[in-house]
LOSEVO-205206 format. One record per residue (C-alpha): x, y, z; residue in one letter. Coordinates in steps of 0.1 Angstrom, whole numbers, plus 2048, in hexadecimal, padded with zeros to 3 digits. Layout:
REM residues N
XYZa...
//
This chain:
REM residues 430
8AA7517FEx88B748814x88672F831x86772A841x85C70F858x83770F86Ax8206FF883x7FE6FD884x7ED6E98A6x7C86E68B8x7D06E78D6x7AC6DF8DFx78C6E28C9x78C7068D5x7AF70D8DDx7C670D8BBx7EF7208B4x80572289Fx828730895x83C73C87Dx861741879x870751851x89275984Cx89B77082Cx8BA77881Ex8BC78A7FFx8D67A07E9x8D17B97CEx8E67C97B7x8D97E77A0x8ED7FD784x8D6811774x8CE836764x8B884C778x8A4867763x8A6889776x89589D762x88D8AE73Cx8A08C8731x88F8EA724x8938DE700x8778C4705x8878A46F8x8A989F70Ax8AB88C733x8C589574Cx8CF87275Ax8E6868777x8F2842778x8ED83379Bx90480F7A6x8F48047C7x8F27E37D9x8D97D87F5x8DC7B9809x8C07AE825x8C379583Fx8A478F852x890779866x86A778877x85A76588Fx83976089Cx8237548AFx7F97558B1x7E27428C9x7B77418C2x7A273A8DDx77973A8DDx769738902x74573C90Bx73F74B927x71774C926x70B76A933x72D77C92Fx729772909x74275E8F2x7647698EFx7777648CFx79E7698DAx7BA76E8C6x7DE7758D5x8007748C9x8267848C9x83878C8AAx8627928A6x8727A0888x8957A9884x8A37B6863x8C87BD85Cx8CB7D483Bx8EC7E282Bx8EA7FC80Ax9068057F5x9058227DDx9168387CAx90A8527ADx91686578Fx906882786x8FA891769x90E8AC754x8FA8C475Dx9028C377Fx92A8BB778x929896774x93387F757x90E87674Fx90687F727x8DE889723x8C9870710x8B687F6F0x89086C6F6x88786F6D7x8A18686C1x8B78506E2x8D98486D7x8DD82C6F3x90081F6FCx910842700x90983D729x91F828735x920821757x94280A753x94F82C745x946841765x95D84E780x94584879Dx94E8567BEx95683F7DDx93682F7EBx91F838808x91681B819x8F9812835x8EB7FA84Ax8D47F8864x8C97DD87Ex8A67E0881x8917CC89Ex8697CD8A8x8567B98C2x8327B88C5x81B7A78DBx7F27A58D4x7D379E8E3x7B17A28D2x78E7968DBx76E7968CAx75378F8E2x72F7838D8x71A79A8F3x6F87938EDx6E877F8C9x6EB7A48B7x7097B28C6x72D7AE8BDx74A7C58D0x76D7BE8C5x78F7CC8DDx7AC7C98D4x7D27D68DAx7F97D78CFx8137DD8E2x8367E48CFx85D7E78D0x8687F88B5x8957FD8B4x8AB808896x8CF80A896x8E981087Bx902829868x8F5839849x91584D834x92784A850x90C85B868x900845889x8DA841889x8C78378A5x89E8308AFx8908218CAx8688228D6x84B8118E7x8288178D9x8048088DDx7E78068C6x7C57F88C7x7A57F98B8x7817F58C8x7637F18B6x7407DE8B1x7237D189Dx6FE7D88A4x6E67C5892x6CC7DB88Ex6B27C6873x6B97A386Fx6C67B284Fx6D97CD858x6F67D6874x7047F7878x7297FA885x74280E895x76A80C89Ex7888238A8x7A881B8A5x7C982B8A7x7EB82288Ex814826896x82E82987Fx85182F882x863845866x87E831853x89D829861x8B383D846x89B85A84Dx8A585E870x8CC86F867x8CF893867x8D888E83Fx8B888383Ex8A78A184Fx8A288786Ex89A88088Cx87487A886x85B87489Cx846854897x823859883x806852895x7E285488Cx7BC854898x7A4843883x77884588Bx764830872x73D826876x72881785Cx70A800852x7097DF83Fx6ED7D182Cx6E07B1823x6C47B1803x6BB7947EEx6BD77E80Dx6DE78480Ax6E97857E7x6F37A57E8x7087BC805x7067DC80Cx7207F381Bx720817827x73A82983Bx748849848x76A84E858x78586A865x7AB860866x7BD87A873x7E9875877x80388A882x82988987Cx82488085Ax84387E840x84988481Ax866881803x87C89E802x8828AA7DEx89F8BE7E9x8AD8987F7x8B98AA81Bx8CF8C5825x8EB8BA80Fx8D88B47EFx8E188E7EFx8CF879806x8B28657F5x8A3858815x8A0881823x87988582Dx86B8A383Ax84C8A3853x82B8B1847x81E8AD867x7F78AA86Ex7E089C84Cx7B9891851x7A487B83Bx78087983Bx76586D827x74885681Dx74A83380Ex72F81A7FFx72E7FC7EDx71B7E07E1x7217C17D3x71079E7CEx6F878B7B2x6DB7A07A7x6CD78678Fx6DD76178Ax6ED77176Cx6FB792778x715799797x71C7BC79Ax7357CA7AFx72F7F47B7x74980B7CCx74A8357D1x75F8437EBx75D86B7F4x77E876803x783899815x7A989581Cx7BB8B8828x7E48BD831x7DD8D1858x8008DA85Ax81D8DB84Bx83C8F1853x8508EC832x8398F481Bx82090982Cx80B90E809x8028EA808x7EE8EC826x7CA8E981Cx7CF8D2804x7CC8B47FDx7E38967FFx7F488E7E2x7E28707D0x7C38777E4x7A287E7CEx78388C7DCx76F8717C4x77684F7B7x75E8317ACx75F8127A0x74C7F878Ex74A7D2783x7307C1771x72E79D766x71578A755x71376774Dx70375B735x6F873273Dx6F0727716x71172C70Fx72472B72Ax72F752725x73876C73Ex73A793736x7497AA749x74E7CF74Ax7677E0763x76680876Ex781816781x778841784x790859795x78C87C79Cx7A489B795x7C189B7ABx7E08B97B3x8008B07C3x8078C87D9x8278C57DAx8358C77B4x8198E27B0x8078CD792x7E68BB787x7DA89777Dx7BA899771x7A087F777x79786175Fx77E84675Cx78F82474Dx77680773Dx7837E173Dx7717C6729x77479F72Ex769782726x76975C731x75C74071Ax75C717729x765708710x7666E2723x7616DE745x7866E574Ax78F6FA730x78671E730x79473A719x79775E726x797780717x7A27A2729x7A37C4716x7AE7DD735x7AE80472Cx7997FA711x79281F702x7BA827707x7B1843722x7D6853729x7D485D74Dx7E985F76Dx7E8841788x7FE8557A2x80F8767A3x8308757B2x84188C7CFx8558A47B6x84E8B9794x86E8A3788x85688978Dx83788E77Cx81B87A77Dx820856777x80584B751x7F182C758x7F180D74Cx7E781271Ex7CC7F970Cx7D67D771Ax7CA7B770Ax7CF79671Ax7C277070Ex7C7751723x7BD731720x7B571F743x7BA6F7743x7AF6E6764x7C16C276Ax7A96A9770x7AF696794x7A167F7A8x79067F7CAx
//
């Protein structure tokens, strides 16, 4: 249930605001099997049956102002400002019954030969639920101004301050957050050629740990995340302009960083527990290019090199050196399309190429994988077209994401898709 009302005004030809105010209220019931793992004989799933219920209340409001002012040899500023509210009011409900393994009335599911109905979560003693809530607030005031120096020369400022406050009980156990932090960014544009500008920014990035994180059930209190980020570059114009160019290195370095406990806390029960890895850097090269070689042929080019490294972390002190889990050292991508005028026929050719990645946490591999997509677009009137997608066209089995825990895995990507779709555009008037 969604309410939204929003004004837009010019103040003056230069001067323009507007605001925002959304309120959300939303509930959700789930009953449902979890899978929690295979049992040594290959074909037969441990389950537990979770009954939960989640209920949000929330509401936002802001507000944005744009200013542009010359102020001739002081350059042209380009102003943006603004304050931001949000307040969220979130209850859970859960309770679990385990599998038999583990001395609950959950029956094992045979996933080859499944003999479905046997589960019954009507037929479960579940025990008395845990329930939580927390009253979570943030207020944030901006400022942020580009400023034309000179005809080649761009510098951009800007800043965030913000109020962060979480209250609540979570199984019975009072949880409590409360900080003040400020980012920023600074960077500029150099126009070096007429077609080509090199660039350069630093920023810096806060992030509280999730409420339910903050118990001692959950491993908690955390500290906030916080990060550095360094990025210079160059763009390229070629073609008189048809085509972009777009190289970039960067460091990201963060501290306090969290991930999933698979042992779920100090009581083996807490699905919100985190534990702090602590300090992770990121670094690497990016380029692409995109734009319209011929009149026929766009193409659309991307390879990023990414040296990403875990500093510190006091849990598991043998994943240090490695890298972040889903990060891969290289990954490309590619799109091609040609049209074909006569006709009235467009071709195109999609790439998506990842590089081997190990999660260091579950101790296992996902190799890397290069997937192919076809399409094709055919006008058929001057509002009818029909469409053709074949996605994962060679039927490459590969893993999109590996997840925190052995019990896990990795998570298989998306088989051979084909789509068709006929496009009809209503004829109107001016």
């Amino acid at each position: 249930r969604i309410v939204q009302l929003r004004l837009d005004h010019a103040l003056t030809p230069t001067i323009r605001v507007d605001g925002t105010f959304r309120y959300l209220n939303s509930d959700r019931p789930e009953r449902y099997h979890e899978p929690r793992g295979i049992n040594s004989d290959g074909r037969t799933m441990r389950r537990e049956f979770r009954d939960q219920y989640r209920a949000n209340d929330d509401w936002t409001i802001t507000a944005n102002g744009y200013s542009r002012v010359d102020l001739g040899h002081a350059g042209v500023h380009n102003i943006v400002f603004g304050f931001e509210s949000v307040s969220q009011d979130w209850l859970g409900r859960y309770a679990t019954a385990r599998e038999r393994s583990r001395g609950g009335p959950v029956p094992d599911l045979d996933i080859l030969t499944p003999s479905y109905g046997i589960g019954n979560g009507a037929l479960y003693t579940l025990p008395v639920s845990t329930l939580q809530n927390v009253l979570s607030r943030r207020y944030g005031w901006f400022a942020q101004n580009q400023i034309e120096v000179l005809p080649r020369l761009q510098v951009v400022m800007g800043g965030r301050v913000e109020r962060l406050s979480d209250k609540g009980d979570a199984a019975g156990l009072p949880l409590s957050f409360g900080a003040t932090a400020f980012t920023g960014r600074i960077g500029m544009v150099w126009r070096v050629l007429p077609w080509m500008s090199a660039f350069g920014s630093f920023s810096n990035s806060f992030n509280r740990a999730p409420a339910l994180a903050q118990t001692p059930a959950a491993n908690g209190p955390h500290d906030p995340e916080t990060g550095r980020q360094f990025e210079s570059g160059l763009k390229a114009e070629l073609a008189g302009g048809r085509v972009l160019l777009t190289a970039s290195l960067f460091r990201i370095r963060k501290q306090n960083v969290l991930r999933l406990d698979p042992l779920f806390g100090p009581n083996g029960d807490n699905f919100s527990a985190v534990l702090p890895v602590g300090d992770v850097a990121n670094q690497g090269f990016e380029f692409d290019a995109t734009g319209r070689i011929t009149k026929q042929l766009s193409v659309l080019v991307n390879y990023s090199y990414l040296d990403s490294e875990i500093l510190s972390d006091g849990f598991a002190p043998s994943a240090v050196g490695s890298a972040l889990p889903n990060a891969t050292r290289h990954a490309a991508g590619l799109f091609l399309r040609y049209d074909i005028t006569r006709t009235k026929t467009a071709l195109m050719l999609g790439n998506e190429t990842r590089g081997r990645r190990f999660e260091p946490y579950a101790g296992f591999p996902a190799a890397g994988y290069a997937i192919w997509d076809f399409g094709l677009c055919q006008r058929i009137t001057s509002n009818v077209e029909f469409r053709a997608q074949l996605d994962n066209a060679l039927d490459k089995l590969y893993a999109s994401a590996s997840l925190f825990t052995a019990r896990a895995g990795n998570m298989p990507g998306n088989p051979r898709t084909a789509t068709f779709s006929l496009h009809v555009t209503l004829p109107g008037r001016e």
